[in-house]
C-alpha positions as CSV (number, residue, x, y, z in Angstrom):
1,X,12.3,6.5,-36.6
2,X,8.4,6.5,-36.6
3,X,7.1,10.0,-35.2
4,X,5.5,9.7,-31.8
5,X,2.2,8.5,-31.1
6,X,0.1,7.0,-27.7
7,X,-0.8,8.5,-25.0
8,X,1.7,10.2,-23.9
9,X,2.8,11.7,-26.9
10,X,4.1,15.4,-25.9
11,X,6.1,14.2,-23.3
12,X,9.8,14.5,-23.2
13,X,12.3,12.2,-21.6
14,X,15.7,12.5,-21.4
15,X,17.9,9.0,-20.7
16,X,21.2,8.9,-19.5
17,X,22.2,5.1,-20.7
18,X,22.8,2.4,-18.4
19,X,21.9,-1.2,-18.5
20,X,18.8,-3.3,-17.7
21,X,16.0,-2.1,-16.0
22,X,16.3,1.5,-17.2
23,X,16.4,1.3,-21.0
24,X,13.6,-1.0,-20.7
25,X,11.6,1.8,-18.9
26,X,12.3,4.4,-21.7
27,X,12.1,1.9,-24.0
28,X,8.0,1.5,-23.0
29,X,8.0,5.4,-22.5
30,X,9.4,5.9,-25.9
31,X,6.6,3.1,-27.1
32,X,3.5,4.9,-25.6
33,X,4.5,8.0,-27.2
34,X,7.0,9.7,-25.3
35,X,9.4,11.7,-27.2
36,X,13.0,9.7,-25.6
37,X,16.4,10.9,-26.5
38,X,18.6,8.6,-25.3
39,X,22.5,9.8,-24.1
40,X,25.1,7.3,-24.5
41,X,28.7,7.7,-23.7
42,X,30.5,8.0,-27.4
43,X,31.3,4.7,-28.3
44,X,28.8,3.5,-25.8
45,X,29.5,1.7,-22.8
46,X,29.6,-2.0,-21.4
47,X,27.1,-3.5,-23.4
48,X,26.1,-7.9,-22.9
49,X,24.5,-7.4,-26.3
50,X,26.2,-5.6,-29.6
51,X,24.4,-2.5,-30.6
52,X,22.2,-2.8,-33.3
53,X,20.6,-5.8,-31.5
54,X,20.4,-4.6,-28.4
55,X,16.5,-4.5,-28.3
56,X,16.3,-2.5,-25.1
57,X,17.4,0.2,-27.3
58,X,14.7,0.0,-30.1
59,X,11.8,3.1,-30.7
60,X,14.0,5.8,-29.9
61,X,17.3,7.7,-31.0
62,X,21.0,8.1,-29.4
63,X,23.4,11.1,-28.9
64,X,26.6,10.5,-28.2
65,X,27.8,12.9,-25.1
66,X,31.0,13.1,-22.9
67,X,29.6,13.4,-19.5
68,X,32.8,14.6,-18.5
69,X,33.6,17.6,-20.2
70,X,31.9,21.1,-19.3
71,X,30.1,21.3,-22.7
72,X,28.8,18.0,-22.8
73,X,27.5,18.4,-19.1
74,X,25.6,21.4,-20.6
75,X,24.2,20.0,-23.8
76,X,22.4,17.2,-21.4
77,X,21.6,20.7,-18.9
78,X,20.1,22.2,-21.6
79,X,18.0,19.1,-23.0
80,X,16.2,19.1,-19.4
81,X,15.5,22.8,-19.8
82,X,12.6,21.3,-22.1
83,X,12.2,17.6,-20.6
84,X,9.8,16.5,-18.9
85,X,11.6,13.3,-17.2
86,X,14.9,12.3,-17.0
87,X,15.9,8.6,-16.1
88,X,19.7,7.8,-14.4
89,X,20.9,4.0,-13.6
90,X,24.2,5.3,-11.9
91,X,25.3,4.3,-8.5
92,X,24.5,6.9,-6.2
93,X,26.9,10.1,-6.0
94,X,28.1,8.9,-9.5
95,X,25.9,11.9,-11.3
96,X,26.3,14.4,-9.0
97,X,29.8,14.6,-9.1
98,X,29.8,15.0,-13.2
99,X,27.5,17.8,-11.9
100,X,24.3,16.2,-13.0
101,X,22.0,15.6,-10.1
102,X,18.7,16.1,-9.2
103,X,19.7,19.9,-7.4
104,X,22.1,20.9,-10.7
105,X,18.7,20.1,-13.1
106,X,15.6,20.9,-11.1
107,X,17.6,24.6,-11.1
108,X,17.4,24.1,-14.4
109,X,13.7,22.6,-14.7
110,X,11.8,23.3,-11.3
111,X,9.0,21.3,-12.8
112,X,11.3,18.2,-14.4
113,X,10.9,14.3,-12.7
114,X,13.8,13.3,-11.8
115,X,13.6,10.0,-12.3
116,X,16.4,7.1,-10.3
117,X,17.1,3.7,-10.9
118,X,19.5,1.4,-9.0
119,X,19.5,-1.9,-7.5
120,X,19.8,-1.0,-3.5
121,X,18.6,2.3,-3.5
122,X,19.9,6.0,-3.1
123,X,20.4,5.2,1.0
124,X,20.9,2.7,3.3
125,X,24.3,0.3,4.1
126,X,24.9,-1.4,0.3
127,X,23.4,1.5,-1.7
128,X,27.0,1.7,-3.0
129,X,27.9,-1.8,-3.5
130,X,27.4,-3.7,-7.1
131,X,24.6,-6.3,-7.5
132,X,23.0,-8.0,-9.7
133,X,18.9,-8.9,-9.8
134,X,20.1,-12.6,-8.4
135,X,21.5,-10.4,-5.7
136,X,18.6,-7.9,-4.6
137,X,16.2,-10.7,-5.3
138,X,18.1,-12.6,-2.5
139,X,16.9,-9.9,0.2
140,X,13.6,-9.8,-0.6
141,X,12.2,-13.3,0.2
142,X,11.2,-14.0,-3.6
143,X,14.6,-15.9,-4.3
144,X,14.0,-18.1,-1.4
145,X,10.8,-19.2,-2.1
146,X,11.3,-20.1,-6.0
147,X,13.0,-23.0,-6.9
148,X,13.1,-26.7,-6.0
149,X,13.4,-28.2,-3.0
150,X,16.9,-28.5,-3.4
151,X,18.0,-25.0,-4.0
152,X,16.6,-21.2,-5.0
153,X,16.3,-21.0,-9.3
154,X,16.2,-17.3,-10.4
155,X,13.3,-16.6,-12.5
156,X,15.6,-14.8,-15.4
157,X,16.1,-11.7,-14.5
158,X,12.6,-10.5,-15.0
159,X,12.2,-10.8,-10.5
160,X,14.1,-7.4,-9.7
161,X,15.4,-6.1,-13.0
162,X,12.1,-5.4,-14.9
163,X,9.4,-6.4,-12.4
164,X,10.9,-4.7,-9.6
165,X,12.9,-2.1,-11.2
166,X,11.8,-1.2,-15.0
167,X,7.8,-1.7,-13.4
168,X,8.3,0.4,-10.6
169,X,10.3,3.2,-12.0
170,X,7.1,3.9,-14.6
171,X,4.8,3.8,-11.8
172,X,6.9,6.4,-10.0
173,X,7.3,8.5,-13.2
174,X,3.4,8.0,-14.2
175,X,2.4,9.1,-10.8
176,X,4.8,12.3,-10.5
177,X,3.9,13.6,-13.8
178,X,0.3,13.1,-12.5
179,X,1.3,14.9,-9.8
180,X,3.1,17.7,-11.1
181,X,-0.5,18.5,-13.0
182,X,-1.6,19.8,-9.7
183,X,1.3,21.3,-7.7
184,X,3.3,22.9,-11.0
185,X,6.6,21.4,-9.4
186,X,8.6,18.1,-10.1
187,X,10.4,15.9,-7.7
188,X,12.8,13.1,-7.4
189,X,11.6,9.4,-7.8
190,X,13.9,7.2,-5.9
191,X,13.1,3.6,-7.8
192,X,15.2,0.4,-6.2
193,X,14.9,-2.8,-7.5
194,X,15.4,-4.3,-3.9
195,X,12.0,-2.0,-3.0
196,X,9.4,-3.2,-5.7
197,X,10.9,-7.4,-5.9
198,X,9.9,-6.8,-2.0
199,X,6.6,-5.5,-3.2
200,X,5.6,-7.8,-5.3
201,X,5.4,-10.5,-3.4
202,X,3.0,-8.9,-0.9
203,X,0.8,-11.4,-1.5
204,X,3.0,-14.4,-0.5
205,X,3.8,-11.9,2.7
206,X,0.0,-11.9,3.9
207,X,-0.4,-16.1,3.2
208,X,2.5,-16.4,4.9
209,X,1.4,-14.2,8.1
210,X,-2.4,-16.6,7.1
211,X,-0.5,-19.5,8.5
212,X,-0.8,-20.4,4.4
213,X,2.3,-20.3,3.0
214,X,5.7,-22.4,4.8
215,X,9.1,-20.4,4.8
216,X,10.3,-23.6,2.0
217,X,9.9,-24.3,-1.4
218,X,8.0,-26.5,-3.2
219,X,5.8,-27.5,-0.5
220,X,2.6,-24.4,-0.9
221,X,0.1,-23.6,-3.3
222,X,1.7,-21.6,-6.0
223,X,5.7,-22.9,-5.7
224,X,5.4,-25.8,-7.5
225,X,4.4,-27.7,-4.6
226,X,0.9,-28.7,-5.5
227,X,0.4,-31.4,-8.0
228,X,-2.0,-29.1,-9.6
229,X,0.1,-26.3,-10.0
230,X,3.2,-27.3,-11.9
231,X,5.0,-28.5,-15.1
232,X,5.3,-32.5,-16.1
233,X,7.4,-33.9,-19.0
234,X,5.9,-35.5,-22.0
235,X,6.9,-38.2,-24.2
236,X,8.6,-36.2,-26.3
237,X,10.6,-34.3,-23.5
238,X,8.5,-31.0,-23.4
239,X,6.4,-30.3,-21.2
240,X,3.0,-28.6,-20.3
241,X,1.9,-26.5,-17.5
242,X,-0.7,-26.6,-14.8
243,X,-2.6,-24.0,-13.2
244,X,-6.0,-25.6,-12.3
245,X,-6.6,-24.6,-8.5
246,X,-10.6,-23.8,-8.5
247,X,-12.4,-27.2,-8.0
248,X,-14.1,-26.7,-11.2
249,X,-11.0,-26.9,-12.6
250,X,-9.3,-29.0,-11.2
251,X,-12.0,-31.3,-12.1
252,X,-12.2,-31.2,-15.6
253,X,-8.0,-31.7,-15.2
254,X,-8.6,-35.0,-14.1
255,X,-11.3,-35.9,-16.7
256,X,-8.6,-34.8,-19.2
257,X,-6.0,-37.0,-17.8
258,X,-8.9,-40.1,-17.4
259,X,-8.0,-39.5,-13.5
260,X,-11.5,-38.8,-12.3
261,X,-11.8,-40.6,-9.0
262,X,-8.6,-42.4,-9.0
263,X,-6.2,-40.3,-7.1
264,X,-5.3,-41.2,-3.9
265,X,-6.8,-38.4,-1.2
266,X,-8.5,-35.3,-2.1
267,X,-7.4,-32.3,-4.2
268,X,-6.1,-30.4,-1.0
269,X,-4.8,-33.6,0.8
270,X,-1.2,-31.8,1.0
271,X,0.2,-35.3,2.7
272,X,-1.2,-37.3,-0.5
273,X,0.4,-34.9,-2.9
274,X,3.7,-36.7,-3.5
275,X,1.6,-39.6,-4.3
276,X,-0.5,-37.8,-6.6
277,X,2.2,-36.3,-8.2
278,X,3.5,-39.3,-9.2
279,X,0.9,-40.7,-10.7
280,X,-0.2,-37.5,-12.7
281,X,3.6,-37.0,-14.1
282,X,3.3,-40.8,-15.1
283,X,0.4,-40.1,-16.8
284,X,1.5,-37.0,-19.0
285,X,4.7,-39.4,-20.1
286,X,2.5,-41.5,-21.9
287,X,1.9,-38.6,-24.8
288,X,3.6,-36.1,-26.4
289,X,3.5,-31.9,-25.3
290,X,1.4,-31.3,-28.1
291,X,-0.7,-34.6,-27.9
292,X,-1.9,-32.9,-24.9
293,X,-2.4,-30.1,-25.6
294,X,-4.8,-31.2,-28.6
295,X,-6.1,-33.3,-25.2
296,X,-7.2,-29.8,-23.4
297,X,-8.3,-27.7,-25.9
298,X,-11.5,-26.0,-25.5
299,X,-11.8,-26.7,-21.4
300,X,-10.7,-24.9,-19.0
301,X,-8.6,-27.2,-17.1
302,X,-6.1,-24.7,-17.3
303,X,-3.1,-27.0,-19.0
304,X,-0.9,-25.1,-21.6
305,X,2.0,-26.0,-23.4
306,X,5.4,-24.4,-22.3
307,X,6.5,-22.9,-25.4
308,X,10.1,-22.3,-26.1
309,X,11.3,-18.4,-27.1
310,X,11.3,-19.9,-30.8
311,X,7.8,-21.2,-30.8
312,X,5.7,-18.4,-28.7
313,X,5.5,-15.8,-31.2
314,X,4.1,-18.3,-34.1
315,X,1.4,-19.6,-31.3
316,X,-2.2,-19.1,-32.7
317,X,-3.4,-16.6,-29.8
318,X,-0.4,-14.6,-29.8
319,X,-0.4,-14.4,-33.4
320,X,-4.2,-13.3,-33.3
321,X,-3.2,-10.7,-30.7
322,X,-0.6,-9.2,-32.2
323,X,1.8,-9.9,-29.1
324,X,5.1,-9.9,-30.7
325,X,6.4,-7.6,-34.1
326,X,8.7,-7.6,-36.3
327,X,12.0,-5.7,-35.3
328,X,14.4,-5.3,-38.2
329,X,13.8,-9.0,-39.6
330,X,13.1,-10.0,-36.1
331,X,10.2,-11.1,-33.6
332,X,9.8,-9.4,-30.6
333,X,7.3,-8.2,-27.9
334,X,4.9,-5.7,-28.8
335,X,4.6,-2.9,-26.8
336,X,1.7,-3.0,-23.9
337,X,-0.6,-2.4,-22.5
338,X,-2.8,-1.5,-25.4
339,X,-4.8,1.8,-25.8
340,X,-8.6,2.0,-27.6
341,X,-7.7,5.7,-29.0
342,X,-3.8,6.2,-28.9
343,X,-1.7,2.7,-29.9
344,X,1.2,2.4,-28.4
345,X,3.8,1.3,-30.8
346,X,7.5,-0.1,-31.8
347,X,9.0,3.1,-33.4
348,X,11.9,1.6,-34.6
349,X,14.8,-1.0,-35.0
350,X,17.8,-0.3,-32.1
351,X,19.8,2.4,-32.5
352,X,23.7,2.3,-32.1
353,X,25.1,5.1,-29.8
354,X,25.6,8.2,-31.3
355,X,23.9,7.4,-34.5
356,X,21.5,10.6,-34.1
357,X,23.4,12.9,-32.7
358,X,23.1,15.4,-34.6
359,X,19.7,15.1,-36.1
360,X,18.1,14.5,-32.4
361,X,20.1,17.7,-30.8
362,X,18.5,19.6,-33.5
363,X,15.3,18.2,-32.7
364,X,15.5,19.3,-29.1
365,X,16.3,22.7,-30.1
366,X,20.0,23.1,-30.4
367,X,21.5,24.7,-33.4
368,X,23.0,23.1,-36.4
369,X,26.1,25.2,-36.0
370,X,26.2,24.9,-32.1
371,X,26.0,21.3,-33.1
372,X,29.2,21.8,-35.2
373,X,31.1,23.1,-33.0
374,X,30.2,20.9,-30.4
375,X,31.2,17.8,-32.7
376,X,34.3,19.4,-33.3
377,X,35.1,19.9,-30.1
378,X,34.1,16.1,-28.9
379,X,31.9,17.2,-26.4
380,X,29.1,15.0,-28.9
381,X,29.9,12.7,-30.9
382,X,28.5,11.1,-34.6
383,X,28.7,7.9,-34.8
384,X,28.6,6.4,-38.8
């Protein structure tokens, strides 16, 4: 494991291991330099992905801790006594009654973030029922409005999950360390996944209330919709993408396509746009993804080739950038955003739970032979 470094390199985080949105957030903490110690059950929990590929759990080390004994409740007590942050993904109550929760460790740590991650939220009528992102994007609006005509597609699980949950939950945690600077004191940061998918789309909110934007799919500006704003097939079954919206644009999209003046009604002529879908989709079948894209490079039409998971790492600007590393034999997304004095970086391959127990309790301060007799006792556990 690569020592700490980026800018927030100082900064201590404990994470109580849960799934999705959370380990992504320490992951990014862990990446910009905080010092994470991540607390998994022993032999870890439910887990879509085995272990040591789990790259959620990269650039940081795992304890293995029984939540439900008194001494393993106290070796996470006394890891806040230093922290700066902890993160929990439980369902609320869950950590209070294993005599975890915000009241038991701000006692402990007046000045600790308390940092809370769930789907619904802490309150309100389903805080306490199971979801999914599908499921709290499907409240917000955002499900409804991607998709085709014919029914709602969800966009991965990147709507709620990370966007609205992972995003959010390092906003909140940014802003009360930020905070804290002034008042000396922490606080709780309630961070639901159903709160920031409704956030971001604010902007399809205030188009909407414009008289812009129609409560249906693929008929506005940005849904797929407008024949400039949208993926085609090729001839070889791939396809590109198309963003050019600004007249400008748009303009030089035609020219690319040998279009310029022969499309039926004008760019914004939404009752010609079936039309002029048709004939642009007819076009793009006549060459291959990457005929095209030889077509459009250098303009600014704004087409791009939709690259496959397999393909974007190896993709000239990418590569240039540095946007994916190397994990353990592996590419995967670099950390961001990027930093001119303090580099973020991947610290390490993932981690299986309890592979650092020991070594990582020392390293916040317990001692080897309270480590001992904790192991002994199975309050902590080494994993081999």
């Amino acid at each position: 494991m690569q020592p700490p470094s980026g800018p927030l390199a100082g900064i201590r985080v404990v994470e109580l291991a849960g799934l999705g949105p959370a380990p992504y957030a320490c992951m990014l903490l862990a990446e910009l330099g905080a010092d994470v110690v991540r607390v998994d059950r022993p032999g870890g929990g439910t887990q879509l992905v085995p272990p040591a590929r789990e790259a959620l759990h990269r650039s940081r080390p795992s304890v293995a801790v029984d939540l439900k004994s008194p001494d393993g409740r106290d070796v996470v007590l006394r890891l806040v006594e230093s922290a700066d942050v902890l993160v929990e993904a439980l369902r609320p109550g869950v950590i209070e009654r294993l005599g975890l929760g915000p009241d038991d460790c701000l006692a402990r740590n007046p000045r600790l973030v308390y940092a809370r991650m769930t789907g619904w939220g802490q309150e309100g009528p389903l805080a306490a029922r199971a979801g999914h992102d599908i499921n709290y994007l499907g409240l917000t609006g955002a499900l409804h409005a991607i998709g085709t005509a014919d029914k709602p597609i969800a966009p991965l699980n990147i709507g709620a999950d990370f966007g609205g949950g992972s995003m959010f939950l390092l906003v909140g945690v940014l802003a009360a360390l930020l905070e804290r600077g002034t008042s000396g004191q922490g606080q709780v940061v309630d961070a639901a996944m159903v709160d920031g998918a409704s956030s971001l789309v604010t902007m399809v909110y205030g188009m909407l209330a414009a008289g812009m934007w129609q409560d249906r799919r693929a008929v506005n500006l940005l849904d797929g919709g407008a024949p400039f704003y949208d993926t085609y097939a090729c001839a070889d079954g791939r396809h590109v993408a198309v963003g050019a919206i600004e007249p400008q644009f748009y303009a030089q999209f035609l020219a690319g396509l040998g279009l310029t003046g022969d499309l039926p009604g004008g760019q914004f002529d939404v009752a010609r746009w079936p039309e002029q879908r048709q004939v642009i989709a007819g076009v793009f079948a006549t060459r291959t993804r990457d005929e095209w894209t030889a077509t459009f490079e250098g303009t600014d039409a704004c087409v791009t080739p939709v690259l496959g998971l397999t393909e974007a790492p190896a993709h000239p600007h990418l590569a240039a950038r540095g946007t994916f590393a190397d994990v353990d034999g592996h590419p995967q997304p670099a950390p961001a955003p990027r930093f001119s004095r303090t580099p973020a970086a991947v610290r390490g391959a993932p981690r299986p739970p309890g592979r650092d127990t020991r070594t990582a309790l020392q390293a916040w301060g317990i001692p080897g032979d309270e480590v001992d007799r904790l192991l002994d006792s199975g309050a902590v556990v080494q994993a081999d």
